[in-house]
DRENDO-1510 file (C-alpha; in Angstrom, 1 decimal, always signed):
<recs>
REC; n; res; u; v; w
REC; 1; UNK; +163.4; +238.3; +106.5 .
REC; 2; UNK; +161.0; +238.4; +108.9 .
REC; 3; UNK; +156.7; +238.5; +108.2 .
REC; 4; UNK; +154.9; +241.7; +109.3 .
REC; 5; UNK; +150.6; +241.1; +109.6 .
REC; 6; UNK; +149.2; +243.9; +108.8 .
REC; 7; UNK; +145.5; +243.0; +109.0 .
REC; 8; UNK; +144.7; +239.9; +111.3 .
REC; 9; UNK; +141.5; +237.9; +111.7 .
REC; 10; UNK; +140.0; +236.5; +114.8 .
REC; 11; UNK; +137.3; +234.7; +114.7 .
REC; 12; UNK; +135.9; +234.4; +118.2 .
REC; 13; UNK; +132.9; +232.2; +119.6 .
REC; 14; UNK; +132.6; +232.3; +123.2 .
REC; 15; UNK; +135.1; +229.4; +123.9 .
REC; 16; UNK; +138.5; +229.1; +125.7 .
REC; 17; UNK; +140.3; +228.4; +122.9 .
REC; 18; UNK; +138.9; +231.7; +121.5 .
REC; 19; UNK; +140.0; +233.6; +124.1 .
REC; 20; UNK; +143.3; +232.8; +124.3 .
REC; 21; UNK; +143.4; +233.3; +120.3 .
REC; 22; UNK; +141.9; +236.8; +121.2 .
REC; 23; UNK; +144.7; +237.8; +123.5 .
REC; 24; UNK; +147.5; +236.2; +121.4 .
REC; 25; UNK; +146.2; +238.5; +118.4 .
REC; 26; UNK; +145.8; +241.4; +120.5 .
REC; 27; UNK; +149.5; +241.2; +121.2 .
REC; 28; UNK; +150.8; +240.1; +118.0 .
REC; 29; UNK; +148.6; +243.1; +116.3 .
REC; 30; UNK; +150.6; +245.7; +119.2 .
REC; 31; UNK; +154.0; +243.8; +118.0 .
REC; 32; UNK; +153.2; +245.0; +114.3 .
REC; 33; UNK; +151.5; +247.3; +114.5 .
REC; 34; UNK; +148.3; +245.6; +112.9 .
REC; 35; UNK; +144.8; +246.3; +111.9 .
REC; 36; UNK; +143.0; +243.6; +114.0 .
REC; 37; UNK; +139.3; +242.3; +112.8 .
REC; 38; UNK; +137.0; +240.5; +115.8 .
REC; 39; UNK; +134.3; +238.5; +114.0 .
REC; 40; UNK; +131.9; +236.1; +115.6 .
REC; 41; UNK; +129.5; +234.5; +113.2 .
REC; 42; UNK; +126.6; +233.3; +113.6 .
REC; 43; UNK; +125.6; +229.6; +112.1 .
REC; 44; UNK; +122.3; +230.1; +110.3 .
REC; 45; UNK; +121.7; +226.7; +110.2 .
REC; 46; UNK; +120.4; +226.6; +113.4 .
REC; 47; UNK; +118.1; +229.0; +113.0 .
REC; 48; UNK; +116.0; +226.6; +110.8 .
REC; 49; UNK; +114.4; +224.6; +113.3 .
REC; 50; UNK; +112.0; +226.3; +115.1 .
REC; 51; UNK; +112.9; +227.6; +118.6 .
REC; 52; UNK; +109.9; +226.9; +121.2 .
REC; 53; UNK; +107.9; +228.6; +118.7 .
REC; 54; UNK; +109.8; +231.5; +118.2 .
REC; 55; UNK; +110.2; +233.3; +114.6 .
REC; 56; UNK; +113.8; +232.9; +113.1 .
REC; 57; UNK; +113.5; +236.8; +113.1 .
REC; 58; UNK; +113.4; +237.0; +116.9 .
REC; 59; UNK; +116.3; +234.3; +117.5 .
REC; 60; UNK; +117.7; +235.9; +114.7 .
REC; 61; UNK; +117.6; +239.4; +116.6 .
REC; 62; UNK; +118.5; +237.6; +119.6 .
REC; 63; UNK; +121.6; +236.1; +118.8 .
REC; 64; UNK; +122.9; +239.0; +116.9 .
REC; 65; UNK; +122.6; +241.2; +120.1 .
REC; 66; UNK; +124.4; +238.7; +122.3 .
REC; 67; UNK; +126.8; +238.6; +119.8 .
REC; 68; UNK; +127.3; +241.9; +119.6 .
REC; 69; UNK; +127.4; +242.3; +123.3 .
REC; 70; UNK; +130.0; +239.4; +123.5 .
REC; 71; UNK; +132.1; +241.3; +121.1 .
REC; 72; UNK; +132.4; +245.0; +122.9 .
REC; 73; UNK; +133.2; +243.2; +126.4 .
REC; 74; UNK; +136.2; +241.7; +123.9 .
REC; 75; UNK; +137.0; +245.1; +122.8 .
REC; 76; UNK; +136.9; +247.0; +125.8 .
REC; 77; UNK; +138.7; +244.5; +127.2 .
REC; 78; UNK; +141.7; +244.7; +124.8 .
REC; 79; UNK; +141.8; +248.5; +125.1 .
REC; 80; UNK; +141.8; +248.5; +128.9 .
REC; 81; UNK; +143.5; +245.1; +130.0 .
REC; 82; UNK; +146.3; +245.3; +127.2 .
REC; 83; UNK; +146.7; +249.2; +126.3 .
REC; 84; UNK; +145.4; +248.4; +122.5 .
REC; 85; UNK; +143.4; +252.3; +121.9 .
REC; 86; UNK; +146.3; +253.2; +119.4 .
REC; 87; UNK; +145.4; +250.1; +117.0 .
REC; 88; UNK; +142.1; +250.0; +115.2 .
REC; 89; UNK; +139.9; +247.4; +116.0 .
REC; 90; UNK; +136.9; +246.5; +114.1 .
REC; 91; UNK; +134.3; +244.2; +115.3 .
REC; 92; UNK; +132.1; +242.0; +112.6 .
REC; 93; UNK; +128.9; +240.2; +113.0 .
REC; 94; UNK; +128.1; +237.5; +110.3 .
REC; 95; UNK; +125.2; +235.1; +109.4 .
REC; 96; UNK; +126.7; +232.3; +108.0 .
REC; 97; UNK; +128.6; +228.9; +107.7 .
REC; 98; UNK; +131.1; +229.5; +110.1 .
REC; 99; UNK; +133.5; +227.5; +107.5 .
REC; 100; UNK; +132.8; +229.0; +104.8 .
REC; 101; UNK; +132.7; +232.9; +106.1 .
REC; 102; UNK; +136.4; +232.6; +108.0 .
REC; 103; UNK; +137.8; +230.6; +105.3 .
REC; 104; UNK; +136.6; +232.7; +101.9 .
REC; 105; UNK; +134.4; +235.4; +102.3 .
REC; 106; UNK; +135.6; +237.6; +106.1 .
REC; 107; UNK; +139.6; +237.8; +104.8 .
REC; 108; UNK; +138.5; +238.4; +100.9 .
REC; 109; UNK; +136.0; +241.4; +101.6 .
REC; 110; UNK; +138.5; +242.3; +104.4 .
REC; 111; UNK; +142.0; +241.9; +102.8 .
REC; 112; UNK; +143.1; +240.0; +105.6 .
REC; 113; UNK; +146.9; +238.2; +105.8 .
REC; 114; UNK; +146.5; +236.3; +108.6 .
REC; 115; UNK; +143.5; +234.5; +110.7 .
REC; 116; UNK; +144.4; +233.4; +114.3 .
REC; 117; UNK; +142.2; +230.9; +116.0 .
REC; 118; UNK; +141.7; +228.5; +118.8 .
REC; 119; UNK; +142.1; +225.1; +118.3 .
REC; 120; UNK; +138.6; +224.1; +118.4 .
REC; 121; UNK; +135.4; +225.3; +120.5 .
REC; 122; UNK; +133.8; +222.5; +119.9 .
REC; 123; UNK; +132.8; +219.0; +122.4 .
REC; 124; UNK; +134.1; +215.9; +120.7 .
REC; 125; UNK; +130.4; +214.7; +120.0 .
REC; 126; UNK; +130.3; +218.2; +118.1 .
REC; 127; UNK; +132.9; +218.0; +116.3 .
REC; 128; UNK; +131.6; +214.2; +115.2 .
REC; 129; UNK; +128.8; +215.7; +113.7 .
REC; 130; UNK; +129.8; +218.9; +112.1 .
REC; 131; UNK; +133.4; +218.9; +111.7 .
REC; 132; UNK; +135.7; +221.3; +113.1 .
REC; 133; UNK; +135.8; +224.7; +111.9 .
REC; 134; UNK; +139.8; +225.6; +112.8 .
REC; 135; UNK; +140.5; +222.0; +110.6 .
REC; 136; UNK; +138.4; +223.5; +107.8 .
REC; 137; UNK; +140.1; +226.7; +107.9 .
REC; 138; UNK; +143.6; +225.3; +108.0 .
REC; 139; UNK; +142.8; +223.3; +105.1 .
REC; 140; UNK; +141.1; +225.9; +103.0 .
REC; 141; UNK; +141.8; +229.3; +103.6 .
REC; 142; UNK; +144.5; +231.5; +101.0 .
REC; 143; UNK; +146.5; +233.3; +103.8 .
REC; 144; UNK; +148.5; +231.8; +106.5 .
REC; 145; UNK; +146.3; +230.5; +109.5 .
REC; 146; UNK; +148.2; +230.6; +113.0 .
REC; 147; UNK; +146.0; +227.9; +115.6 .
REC; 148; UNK; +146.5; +229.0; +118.9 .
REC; 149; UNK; +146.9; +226.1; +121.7 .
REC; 150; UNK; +148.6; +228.4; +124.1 .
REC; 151; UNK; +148.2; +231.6; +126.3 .
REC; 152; UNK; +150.0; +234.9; +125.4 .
REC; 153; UNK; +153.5; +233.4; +127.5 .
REC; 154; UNK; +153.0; +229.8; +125.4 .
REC; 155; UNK; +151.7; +227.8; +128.4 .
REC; 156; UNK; +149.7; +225.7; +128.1 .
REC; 157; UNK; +146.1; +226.8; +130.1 .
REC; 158; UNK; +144.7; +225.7; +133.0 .
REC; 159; UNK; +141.9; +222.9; +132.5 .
</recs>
C-alpha cells in the first residue's frame, strides 16, 4: 500500500535547511499530484521589544512585506525552475509562535496530511534559548512530519 499526500505543508524561513525542504516538497507534491501550502510565519514575540524606536506596526508591516517578497521568489521559482504551473500552490503569511502555528493551527485550518521541513534554521546558541521548531513539530503535530536533511537526489548539501 503505498501513502499518497494530497495537501503538504512547508514551512519556510529563509534558511538552507528550508530550501532544500522547499524543493523536496515541490517534487514530492509533482509525484502526487499534491496541493502544496508555502507558509513563513512570522514570530511576534519579537516584535515586543521596541525596534530603534520604531512602532510594532511599522516592523510589523515591514516584515510581512519581506515575507511576502521571500515567498513569490519561492513560488516563481518552483513554477519556472521545476515545471510546477499545473499544481496549486498557495502561499501563507502568519503572526505567530512559529511552534504553535505549524504544529496546530496552519494543517488544522488547512487540512493538511503532511508538513515537510528542514532540520533546523536555527544557530546552536538559538536553539539553546528557544528550542527548535522542527523538534517541536515532530513531537507535537497530528499528521505525519517528513524532516528533510537532504537535497532533492538525497545528498547531503554542500557546507
Amino acid at each position: 500500500m503505498s501513502q499518497e499526500y494530497e495537501n503538504i505543508l512547508v514551512p519556510v524561513d529563509g534558511s538552507k535547511q528550508a530550501e532544500l525542504a522547499f524543493n523536496k516538497a515541490v517534487a514530492t507534491a509533482k509525484r502526487n499530484g499534491a496541493h502544496l501550502d508555502l507558509l513563513n510565519v512570522i514570530d511576534t514575540r519579537a516584535m515586543s521589544y521596541n525596534f530603534a524606536g520604531m512602532s510594532d506596526g511599522s516592523i510589523a508591516y515591514q516584515l510581512v512585506d519581506k515575507s511576502k517578497e521571500y515567498l513569490d521568489e519561492l513560488l516563481e521559482r518552483a513554477k519556472n525552475e521545476e515545471g510546477f504551473d499545473n499544481i496549486d500552490i498557495h502561499i501563507h503569511i502568519r503572526l505567530g509562535n512559529p511552534k504553535t502555528v505549524v504544529s496546530f493551527d496552519f494543517p488544522r485550518d488547512h487540512h493538511n496530511d503532511l508538513i515537510m521541513m528542514g532540520a533546523s534554521g536555527l544557530s546552536r546558541v538559538q536553539r539553546a534559548m528557544v528550542g527548535s521548531v522542527t523538534s517541536f513539530v515532530k513531537r507535537n503535530a497530528q499528521v505525519d512530519v517528513l524532516v528533510v536533511r537532504t537535497d532533492v537526489n538525497n545528498k547531503l548539501p554542500e557546507k
